[in-house]
Gaussian input, Z-matrix of N, CA and C with variables (Angstrom, degrees):
# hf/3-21g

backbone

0 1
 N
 C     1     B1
 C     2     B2     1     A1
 N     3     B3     2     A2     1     D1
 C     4     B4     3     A3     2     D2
 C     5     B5     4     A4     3     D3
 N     6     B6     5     A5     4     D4
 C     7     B7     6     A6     5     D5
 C     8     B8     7     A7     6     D6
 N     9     B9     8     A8     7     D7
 C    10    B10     9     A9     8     D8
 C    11    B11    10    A10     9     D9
 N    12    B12    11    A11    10    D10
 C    13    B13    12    A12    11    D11
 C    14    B14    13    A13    12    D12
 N    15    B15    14    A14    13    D13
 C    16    B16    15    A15    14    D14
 C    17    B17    16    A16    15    D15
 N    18    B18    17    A17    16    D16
 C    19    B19    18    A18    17    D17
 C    20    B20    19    A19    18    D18
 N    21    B21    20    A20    19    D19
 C    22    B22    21    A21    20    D20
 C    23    B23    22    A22    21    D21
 N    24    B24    23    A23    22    D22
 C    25    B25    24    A24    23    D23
 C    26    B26    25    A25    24    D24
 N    27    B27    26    A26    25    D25
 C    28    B28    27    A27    26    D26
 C    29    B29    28    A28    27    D27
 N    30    B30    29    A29    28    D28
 C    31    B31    30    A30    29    D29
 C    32    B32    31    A31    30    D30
 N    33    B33    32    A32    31    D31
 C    34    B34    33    A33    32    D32
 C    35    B35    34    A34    33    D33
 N    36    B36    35    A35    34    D34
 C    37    B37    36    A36    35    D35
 C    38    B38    37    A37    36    D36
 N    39    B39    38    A38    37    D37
 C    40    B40    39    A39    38    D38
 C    41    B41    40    A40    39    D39
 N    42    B42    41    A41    40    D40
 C    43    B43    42    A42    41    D41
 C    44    B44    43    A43    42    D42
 N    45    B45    44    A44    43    D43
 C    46    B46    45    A45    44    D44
 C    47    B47    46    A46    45    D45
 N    48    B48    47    A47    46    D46
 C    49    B49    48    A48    47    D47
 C    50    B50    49    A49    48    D48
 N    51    B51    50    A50    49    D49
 C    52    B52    51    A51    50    D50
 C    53    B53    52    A52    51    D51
 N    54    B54    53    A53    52    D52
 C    55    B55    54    A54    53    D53
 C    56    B56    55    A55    54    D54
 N    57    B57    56    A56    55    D55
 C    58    B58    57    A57    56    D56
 C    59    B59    58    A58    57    D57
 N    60    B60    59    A59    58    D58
 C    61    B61    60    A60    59    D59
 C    62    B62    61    A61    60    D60
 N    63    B63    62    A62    61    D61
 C    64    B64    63    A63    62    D62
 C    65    B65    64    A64    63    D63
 N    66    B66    65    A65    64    D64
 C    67    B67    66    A66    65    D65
 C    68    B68    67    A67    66    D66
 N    69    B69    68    A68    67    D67
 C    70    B70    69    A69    68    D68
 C    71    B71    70    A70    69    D69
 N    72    B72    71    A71    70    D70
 C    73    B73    72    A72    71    D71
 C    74    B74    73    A73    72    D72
 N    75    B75    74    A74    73    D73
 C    76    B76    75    A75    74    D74
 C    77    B77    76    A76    75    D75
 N    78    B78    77    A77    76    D76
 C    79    B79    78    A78    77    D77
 C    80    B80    79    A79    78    D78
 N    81    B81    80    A80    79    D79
 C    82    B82    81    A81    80    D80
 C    83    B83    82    A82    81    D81
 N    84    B84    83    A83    82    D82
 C    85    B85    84    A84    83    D83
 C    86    B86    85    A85    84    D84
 N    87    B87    86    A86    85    D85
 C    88    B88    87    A87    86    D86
 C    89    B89    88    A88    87    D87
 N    90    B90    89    A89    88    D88
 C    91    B91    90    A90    89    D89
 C    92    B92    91    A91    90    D90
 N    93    B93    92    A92    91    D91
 C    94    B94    93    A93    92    D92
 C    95    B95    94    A94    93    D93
 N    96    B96    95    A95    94    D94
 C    97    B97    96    A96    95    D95
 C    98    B98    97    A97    96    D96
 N    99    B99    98    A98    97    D97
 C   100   B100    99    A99    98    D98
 C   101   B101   100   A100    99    D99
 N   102   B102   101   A101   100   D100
 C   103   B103   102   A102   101   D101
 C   104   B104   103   A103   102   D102
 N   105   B105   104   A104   103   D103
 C   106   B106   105   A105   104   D104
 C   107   B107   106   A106   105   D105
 N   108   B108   107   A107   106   D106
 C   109   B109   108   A108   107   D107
 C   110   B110   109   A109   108   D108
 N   111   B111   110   A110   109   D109
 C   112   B112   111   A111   110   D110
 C   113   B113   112   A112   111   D111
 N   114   B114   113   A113   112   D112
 C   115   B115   114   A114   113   D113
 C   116   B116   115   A115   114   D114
 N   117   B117   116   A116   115   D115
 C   118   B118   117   A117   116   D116
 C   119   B119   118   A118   117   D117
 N   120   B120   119   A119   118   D118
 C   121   B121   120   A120   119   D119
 C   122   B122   121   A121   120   D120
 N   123   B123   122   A122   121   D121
 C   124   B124   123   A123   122   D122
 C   125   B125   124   A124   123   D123
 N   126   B126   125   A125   124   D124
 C   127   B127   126   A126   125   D125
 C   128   B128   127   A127   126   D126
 N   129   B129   128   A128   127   D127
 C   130   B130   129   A129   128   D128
 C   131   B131   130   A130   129   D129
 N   132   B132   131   A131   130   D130
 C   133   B133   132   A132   131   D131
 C   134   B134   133   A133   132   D132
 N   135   B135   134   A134   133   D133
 C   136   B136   135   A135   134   D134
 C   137   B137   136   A136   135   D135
 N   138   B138   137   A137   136   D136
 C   139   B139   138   A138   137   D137
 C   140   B140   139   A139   138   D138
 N   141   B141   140   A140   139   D139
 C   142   B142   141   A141   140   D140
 C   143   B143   142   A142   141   D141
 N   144   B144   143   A143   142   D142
 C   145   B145   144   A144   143   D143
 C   146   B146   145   A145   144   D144
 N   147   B147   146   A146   145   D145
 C   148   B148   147   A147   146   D146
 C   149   B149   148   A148   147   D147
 N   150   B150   149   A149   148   D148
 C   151   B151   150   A150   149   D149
 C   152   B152   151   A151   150   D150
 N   153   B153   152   A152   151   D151
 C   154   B154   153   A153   152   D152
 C   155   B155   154   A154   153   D153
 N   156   B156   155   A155   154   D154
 C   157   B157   156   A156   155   D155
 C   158   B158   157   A157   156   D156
 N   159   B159   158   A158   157   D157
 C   160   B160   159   A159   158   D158
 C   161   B161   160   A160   159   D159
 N   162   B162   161   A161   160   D160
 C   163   B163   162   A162   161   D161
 C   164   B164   163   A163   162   D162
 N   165   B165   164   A164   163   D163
 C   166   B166   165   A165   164   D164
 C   167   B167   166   A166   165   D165
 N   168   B168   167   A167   166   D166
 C   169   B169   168   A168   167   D167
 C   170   B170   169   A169   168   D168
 N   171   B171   170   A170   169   D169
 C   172   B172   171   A171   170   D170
 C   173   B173   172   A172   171   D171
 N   174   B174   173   A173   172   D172
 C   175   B175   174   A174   173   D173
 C   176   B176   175   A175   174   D174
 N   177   B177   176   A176   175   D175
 C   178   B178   177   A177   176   D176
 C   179   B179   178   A178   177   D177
 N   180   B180   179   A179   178   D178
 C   181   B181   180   A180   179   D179
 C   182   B182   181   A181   180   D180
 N   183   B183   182   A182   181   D181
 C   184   B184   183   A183   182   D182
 C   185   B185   184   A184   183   D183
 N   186   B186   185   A185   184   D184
 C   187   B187   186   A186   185   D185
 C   188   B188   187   A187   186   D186
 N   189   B189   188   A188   187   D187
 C   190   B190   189   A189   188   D188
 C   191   B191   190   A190   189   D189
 N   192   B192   191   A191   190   D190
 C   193   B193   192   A192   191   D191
 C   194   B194   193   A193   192   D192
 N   195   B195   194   A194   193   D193
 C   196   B196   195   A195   194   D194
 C   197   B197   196   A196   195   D195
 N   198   B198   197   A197   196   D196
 C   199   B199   198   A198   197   D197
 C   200   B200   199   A199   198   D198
 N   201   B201   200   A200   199   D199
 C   202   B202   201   A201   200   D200
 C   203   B203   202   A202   201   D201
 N   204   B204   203   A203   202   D202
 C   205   B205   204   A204   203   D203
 C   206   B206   205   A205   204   D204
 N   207   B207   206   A206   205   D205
 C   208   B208   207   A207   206   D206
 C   209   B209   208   A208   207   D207
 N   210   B210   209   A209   208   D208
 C   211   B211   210   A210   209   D209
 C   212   B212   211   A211   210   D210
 N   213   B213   212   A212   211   D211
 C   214   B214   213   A213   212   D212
 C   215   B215   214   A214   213   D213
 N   216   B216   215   A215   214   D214
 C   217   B217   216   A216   215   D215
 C   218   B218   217   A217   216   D216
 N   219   B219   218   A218   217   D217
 C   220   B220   219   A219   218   D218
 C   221   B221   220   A220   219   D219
 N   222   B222   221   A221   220   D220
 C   223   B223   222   A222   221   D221
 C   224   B224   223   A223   222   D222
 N   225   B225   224   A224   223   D223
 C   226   B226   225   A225   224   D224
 C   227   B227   226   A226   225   D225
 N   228   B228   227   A227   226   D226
 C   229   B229   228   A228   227   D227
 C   230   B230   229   A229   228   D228
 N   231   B231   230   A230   229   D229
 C   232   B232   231   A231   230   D230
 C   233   B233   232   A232   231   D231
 N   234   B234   233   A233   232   D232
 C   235   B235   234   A234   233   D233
 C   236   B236   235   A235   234   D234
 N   237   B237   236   A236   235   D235
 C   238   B238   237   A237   236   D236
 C   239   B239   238   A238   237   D237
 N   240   B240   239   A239   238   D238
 C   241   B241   240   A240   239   D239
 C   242   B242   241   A241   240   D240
 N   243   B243   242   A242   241   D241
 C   244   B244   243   A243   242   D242
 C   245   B245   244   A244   243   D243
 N   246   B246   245   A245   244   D244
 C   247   B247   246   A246   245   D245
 C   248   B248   247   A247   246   D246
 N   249   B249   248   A248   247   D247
 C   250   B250   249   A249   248   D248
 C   251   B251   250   A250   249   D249
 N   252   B252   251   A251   250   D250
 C   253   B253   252   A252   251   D251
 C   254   B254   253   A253   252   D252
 N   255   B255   254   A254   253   D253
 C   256   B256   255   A255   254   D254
 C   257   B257   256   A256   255   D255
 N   258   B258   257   A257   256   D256
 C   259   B259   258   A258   257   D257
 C   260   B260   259   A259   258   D258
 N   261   B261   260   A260   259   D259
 C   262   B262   261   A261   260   D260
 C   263   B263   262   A262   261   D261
 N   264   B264   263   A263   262   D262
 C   265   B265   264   A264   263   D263
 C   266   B266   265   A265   264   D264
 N   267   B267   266   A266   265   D265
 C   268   B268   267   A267   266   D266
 C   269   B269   268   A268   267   D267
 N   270   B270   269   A269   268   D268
 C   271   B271   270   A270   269   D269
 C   272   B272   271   A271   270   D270
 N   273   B273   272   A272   271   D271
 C   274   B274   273   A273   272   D272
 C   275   B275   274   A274   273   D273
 N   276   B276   275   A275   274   D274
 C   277   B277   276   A276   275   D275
 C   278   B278   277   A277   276   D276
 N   279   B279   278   A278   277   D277
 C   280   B280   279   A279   278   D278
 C   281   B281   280   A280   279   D279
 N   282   B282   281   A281   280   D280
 C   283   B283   282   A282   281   D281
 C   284   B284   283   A283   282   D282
 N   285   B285   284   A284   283   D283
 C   286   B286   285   A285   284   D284
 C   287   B287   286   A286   285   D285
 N   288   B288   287   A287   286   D286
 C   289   B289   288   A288   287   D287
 C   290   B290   289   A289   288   D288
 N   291   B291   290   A290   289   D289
 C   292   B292   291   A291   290   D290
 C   293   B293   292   A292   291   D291
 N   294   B294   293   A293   292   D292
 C   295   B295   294   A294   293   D293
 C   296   B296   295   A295   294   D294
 N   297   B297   296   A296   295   D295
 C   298   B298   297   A297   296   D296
 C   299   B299   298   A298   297   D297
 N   300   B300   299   A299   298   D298
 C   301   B301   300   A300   299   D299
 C   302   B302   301   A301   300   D300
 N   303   B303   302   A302   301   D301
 C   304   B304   303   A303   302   D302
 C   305   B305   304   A304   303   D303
 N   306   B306   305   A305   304   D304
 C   307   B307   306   A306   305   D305
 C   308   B308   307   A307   306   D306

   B1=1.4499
   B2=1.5269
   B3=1.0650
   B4=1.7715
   B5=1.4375
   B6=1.4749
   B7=1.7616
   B8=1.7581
   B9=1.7546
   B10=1.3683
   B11=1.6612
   B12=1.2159
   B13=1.1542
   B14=1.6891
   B15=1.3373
   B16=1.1639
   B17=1.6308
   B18=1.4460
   B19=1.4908
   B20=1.1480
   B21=1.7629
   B22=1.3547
   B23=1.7813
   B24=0.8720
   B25=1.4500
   B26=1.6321
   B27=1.4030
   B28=1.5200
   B29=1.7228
   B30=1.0370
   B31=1.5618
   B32=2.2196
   B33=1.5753
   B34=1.9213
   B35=1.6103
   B36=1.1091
   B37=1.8825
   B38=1.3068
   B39=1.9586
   B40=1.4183
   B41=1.7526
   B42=1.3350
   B43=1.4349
   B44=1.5572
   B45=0.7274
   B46=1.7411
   B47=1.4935
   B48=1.3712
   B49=1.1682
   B50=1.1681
   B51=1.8588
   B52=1.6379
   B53=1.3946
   B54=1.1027
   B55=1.7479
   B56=1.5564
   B57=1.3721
   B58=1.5799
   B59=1.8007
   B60=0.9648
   B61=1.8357
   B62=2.0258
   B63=0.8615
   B64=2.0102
   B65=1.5280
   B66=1.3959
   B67=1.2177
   B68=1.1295
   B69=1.3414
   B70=1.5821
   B71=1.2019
   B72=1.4600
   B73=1.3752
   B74=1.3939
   B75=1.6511
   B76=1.6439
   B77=1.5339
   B78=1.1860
   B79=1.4113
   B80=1.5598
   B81=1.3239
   B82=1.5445
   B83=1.2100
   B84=1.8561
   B85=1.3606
   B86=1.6632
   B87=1.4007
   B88=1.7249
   B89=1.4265
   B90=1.2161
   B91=1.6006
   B92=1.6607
   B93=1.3565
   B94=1.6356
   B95=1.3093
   B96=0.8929
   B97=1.6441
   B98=1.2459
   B99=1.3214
   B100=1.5434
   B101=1.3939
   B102=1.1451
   B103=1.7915
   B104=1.4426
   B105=1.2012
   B106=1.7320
   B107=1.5747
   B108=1.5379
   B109=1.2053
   B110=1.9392
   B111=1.0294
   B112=1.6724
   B113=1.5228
   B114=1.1056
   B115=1.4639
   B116=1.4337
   B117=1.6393
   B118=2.3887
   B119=1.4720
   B120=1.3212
   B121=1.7990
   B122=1.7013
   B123=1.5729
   B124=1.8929
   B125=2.1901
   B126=1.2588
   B127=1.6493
   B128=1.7663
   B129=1.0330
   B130=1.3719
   B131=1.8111
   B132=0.9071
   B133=1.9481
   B134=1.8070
   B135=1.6585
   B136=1.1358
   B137=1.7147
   B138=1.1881
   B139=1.6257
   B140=1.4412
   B141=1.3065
   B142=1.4760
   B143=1.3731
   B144=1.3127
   B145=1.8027
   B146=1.6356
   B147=1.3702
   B148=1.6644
   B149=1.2041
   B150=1.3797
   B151=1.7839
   B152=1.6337
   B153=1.2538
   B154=1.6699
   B155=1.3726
   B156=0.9470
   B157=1.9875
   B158=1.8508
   B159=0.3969
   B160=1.6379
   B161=1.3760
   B162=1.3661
   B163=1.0989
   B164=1.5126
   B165=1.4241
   B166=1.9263
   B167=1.0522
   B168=1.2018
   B169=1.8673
   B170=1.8360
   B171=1.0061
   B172=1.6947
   B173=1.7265
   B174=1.0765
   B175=1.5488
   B176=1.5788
   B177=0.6664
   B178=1.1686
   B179=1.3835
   B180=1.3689
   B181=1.8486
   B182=0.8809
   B183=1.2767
   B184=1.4540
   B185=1.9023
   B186=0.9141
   B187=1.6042
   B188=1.8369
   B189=1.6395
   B190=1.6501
   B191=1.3415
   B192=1.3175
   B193=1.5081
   B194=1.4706
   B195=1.6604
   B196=2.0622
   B197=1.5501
   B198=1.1499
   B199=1.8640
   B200=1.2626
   B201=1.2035
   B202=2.2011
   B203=1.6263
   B204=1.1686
   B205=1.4171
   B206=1.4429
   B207=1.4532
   B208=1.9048
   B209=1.5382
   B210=1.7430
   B211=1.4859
   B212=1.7071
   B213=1.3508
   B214=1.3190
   B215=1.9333
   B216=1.1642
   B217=1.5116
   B218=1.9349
   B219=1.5060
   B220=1.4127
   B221=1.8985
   B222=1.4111
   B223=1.2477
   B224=2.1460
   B225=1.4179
   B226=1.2311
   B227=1.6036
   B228=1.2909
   B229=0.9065
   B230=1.8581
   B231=1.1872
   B232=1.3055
   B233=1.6752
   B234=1.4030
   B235=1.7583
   B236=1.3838
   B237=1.5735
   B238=1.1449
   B239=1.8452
   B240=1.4993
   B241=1.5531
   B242=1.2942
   B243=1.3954
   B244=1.2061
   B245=1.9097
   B246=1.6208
   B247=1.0105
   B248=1.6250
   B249=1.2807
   B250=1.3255
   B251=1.6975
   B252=1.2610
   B253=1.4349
   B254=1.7999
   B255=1.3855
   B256=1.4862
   B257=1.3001
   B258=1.2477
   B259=1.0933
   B260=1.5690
   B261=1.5501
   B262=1.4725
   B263=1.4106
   B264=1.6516
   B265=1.5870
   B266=1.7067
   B267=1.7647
   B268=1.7487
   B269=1.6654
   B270=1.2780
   B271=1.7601
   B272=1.7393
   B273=1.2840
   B274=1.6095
   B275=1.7054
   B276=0.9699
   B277=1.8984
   B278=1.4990
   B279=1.4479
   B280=1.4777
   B281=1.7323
   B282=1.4259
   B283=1.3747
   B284=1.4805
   B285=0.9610
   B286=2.3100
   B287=1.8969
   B288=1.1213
   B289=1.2960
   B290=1.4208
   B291=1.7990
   B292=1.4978
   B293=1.3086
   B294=1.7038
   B295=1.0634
   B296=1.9807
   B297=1.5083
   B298=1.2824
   B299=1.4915
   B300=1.4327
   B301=1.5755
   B302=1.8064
   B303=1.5179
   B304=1.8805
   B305=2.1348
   B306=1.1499
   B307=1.5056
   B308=1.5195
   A1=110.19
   A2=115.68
   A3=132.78
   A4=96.13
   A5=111.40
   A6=143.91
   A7=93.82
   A8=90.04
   A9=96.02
   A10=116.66
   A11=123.80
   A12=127.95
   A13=116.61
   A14=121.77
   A15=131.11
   A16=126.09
   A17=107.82
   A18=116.04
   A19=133.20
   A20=90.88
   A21=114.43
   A22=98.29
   A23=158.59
   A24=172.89
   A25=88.74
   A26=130.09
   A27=114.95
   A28=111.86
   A29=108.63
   A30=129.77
   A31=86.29
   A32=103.24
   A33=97.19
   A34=92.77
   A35=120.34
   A36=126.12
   A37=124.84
   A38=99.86
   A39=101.04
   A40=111.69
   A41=101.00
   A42=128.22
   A43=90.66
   A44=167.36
   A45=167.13
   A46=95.26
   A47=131.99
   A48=125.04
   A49=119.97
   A50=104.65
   A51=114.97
   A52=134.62
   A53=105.36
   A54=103.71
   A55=101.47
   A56=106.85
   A57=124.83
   A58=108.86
   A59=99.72
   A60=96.22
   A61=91.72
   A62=104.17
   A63=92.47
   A64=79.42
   A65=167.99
   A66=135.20
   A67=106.78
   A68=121.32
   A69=120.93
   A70=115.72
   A71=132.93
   A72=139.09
   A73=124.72
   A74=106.17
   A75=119.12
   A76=101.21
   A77=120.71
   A78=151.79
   A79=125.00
   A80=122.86
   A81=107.82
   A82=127.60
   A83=102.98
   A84=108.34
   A85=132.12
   A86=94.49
   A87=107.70
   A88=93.90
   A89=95.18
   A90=129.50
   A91=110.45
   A92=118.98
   A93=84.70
   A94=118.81
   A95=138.06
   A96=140.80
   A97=103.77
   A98=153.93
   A99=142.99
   A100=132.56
   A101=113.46
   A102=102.20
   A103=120.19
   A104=113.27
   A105=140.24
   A106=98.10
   A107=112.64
   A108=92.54
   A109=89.22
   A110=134.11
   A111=114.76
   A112=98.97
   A113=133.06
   A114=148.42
   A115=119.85
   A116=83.92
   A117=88.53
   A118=82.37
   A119=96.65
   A120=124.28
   A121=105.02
   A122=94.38
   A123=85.62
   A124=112.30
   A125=91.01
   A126=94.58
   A127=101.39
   A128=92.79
   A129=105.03
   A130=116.29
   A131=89.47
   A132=91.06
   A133=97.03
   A134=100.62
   A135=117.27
   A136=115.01
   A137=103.92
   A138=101.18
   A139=119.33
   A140=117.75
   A141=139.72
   A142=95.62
   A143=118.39
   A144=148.80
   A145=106.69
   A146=84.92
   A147=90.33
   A148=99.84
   A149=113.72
   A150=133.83
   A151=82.44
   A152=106.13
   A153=108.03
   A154=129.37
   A155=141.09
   A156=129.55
   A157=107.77
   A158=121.98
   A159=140.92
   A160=129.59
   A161=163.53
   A162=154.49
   A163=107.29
   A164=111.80
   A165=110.60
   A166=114.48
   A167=112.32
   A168=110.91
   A169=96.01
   A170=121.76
   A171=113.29
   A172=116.30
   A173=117.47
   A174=109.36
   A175=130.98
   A176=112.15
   A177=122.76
   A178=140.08
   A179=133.44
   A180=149.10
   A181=120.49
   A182=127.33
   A183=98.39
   A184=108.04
   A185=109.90
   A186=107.73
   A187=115.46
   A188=99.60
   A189=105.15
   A190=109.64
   A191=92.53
   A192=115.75
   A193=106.21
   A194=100.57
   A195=97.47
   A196=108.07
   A197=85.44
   A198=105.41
   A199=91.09
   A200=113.97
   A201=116.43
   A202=92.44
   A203=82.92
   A204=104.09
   A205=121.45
   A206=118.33
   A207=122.99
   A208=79.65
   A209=94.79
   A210=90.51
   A211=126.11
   A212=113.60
   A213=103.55
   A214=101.72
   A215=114.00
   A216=133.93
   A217=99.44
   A218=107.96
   A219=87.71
   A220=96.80
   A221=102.50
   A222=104.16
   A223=87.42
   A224=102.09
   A225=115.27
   A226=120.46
   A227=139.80
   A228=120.53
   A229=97.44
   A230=126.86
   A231=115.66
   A232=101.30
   A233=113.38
   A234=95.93
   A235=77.85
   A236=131.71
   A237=127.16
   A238=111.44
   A239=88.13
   A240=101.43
   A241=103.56
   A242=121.39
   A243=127.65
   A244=104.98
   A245=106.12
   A246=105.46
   A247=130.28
   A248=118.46
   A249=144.07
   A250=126.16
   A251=126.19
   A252=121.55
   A253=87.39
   A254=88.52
   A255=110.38
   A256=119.34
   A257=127.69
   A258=158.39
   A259=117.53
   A260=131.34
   A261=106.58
   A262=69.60
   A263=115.15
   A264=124.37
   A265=98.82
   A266=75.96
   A267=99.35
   A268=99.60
   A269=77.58
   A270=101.36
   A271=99.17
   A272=104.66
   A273=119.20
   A274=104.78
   A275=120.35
   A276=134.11
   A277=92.45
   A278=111.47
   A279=133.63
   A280=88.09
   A281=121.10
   A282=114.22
   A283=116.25
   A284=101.42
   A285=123.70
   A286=77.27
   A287=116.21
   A288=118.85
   A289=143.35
   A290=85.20
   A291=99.28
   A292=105.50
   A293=125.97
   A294=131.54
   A295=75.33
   A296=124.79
   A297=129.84
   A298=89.56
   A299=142.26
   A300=123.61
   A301=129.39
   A302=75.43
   A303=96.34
   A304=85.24
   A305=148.18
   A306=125.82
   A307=88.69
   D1=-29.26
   D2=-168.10
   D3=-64.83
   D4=-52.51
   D5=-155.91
   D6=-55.74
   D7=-62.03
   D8=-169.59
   D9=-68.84
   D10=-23.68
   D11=-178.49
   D12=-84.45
   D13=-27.87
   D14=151.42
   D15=-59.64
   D16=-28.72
   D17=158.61
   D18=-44.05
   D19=-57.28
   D20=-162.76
   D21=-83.84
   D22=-32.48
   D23=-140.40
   D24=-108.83
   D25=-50.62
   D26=-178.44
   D27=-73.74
   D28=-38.30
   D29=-168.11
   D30=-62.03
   D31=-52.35
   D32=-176.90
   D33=-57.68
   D34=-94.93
   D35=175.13
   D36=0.37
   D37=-41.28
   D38=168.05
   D39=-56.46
   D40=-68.00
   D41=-170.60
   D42=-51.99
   D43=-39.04
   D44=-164.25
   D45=-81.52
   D46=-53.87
   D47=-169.17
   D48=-67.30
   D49=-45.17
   D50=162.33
   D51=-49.55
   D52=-25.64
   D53=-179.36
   D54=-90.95
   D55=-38.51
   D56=-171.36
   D57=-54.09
   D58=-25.89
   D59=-171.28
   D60=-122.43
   D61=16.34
   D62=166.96
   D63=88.94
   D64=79.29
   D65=139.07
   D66=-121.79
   D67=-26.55
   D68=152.08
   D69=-96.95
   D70=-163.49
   D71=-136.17
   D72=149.68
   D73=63.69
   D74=-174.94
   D75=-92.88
   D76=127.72
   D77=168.35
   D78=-107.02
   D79=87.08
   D80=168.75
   D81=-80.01
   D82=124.40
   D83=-178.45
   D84=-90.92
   D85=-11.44
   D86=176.71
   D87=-147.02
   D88=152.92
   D89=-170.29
   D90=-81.52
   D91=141.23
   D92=168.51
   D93=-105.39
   D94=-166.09
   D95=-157.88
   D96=-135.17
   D97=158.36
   D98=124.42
   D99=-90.40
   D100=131.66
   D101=-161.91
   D102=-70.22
   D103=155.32
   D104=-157.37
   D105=-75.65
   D106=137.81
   D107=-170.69
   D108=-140.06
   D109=133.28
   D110=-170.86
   D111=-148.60
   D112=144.29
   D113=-161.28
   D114=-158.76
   D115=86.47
   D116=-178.55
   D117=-129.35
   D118=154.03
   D119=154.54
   D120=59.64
   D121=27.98
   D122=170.79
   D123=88.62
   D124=4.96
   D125=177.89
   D126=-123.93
   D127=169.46
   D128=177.45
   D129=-137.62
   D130=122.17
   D131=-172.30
   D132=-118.62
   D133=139.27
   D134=178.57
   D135=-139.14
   D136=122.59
   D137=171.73
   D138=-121.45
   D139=121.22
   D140=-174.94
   D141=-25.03
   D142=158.69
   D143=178.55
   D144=-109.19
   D145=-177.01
   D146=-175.00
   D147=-131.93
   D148=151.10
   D149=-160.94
   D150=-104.04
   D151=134.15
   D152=158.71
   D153=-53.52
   D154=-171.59
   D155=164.96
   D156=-153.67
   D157=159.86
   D158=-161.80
   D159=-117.61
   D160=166.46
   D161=160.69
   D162=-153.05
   D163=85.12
   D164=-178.13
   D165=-83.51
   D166=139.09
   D167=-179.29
   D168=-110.24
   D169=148.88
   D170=168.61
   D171=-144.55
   D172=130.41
   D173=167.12
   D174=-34.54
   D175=-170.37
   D176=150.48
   D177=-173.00
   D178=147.90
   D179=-163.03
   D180=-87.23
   D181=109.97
   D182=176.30
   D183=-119.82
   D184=116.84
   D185=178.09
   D186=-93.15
   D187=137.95
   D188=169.60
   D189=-139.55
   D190=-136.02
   D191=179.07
   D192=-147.87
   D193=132.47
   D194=143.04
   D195=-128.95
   D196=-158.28
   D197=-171.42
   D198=-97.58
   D199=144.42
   D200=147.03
   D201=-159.45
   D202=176.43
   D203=179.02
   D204=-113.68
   D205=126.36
   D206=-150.06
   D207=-143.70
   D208=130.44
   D209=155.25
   D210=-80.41
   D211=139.88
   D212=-170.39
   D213=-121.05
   D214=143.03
   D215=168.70
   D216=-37.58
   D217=144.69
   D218=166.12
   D219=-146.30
   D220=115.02
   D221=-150.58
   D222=-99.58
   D223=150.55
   D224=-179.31
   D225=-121.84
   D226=157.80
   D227=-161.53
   D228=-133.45
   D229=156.72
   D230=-174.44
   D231=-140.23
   D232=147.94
   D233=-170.75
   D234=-135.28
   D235=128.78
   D236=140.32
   D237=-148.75
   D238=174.70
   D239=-155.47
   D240=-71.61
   D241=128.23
   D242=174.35
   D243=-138.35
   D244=138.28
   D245=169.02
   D246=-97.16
   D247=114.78
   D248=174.72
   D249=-94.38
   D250=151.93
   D251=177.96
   D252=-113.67
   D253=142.89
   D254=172.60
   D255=-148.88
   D256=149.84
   D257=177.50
   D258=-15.58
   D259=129.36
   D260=-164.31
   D261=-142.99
   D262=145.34
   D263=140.07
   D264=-142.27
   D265=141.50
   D266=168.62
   D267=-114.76
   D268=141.00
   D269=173.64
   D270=-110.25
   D271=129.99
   D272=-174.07
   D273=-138.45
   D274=139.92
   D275=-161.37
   D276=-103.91
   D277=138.82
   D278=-159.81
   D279=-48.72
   D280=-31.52
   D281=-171.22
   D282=-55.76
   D283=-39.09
   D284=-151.64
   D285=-77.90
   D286=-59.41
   D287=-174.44
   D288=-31.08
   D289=-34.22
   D290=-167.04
   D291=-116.40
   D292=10.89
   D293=-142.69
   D294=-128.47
   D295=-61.22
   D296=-178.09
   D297=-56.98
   D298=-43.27
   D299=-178.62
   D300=-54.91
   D301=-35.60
   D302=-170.96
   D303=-71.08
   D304=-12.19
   D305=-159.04
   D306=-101.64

């Protein structure tokens, strides 16, 4: 529930930022209406409303690529023999154990 409500709260912020700096561009072009509703003598008469209408304008991004030239790190790697002590375990079964005790 958190997930969705944190969604929805970035998704408004989005939309705030977009109109806020020119990148969107909502325009209403029709008005809306609400429909007619009239009730004499036991009938009921109703006549349809009007839906608002809109006109969005939006920027647009365009992402690529070029070439340039960046200096970049140029890392090398070197392998040679060096002698080190490291780490040894033996694993021995209750048998080996009691058998090196008994000598």
């Amino acid at each position: 529930m958190r997930a969705i409500l944190l969604i929805l709260i970035l998704g408004v912020v989005a939309l705030i930022a977009a109109i806020a700096t020119g990148f969107l561009d909502i325009s209403q072009t029709r008005g809306a209406r609400a429909p007619n509703v009239e009730a004499s003598e036991g009938t009921i008469r109703a006549t349809g409303g009007q839906s608002p209408a809109f006109e969005v304008q939006t920027g647009s991004v365009e992402v690529g690529s070029r070439e340039a030239n960046v200096d970049m790190p140029k890392v090398e790697v070197k392998r040679d023999k060096t002698k080190v002590d490291v780490p040894v375990v033996q694993v021995r079964r209750p048998e080996e154990v009691q058998q090196n005790a008994a000598r």
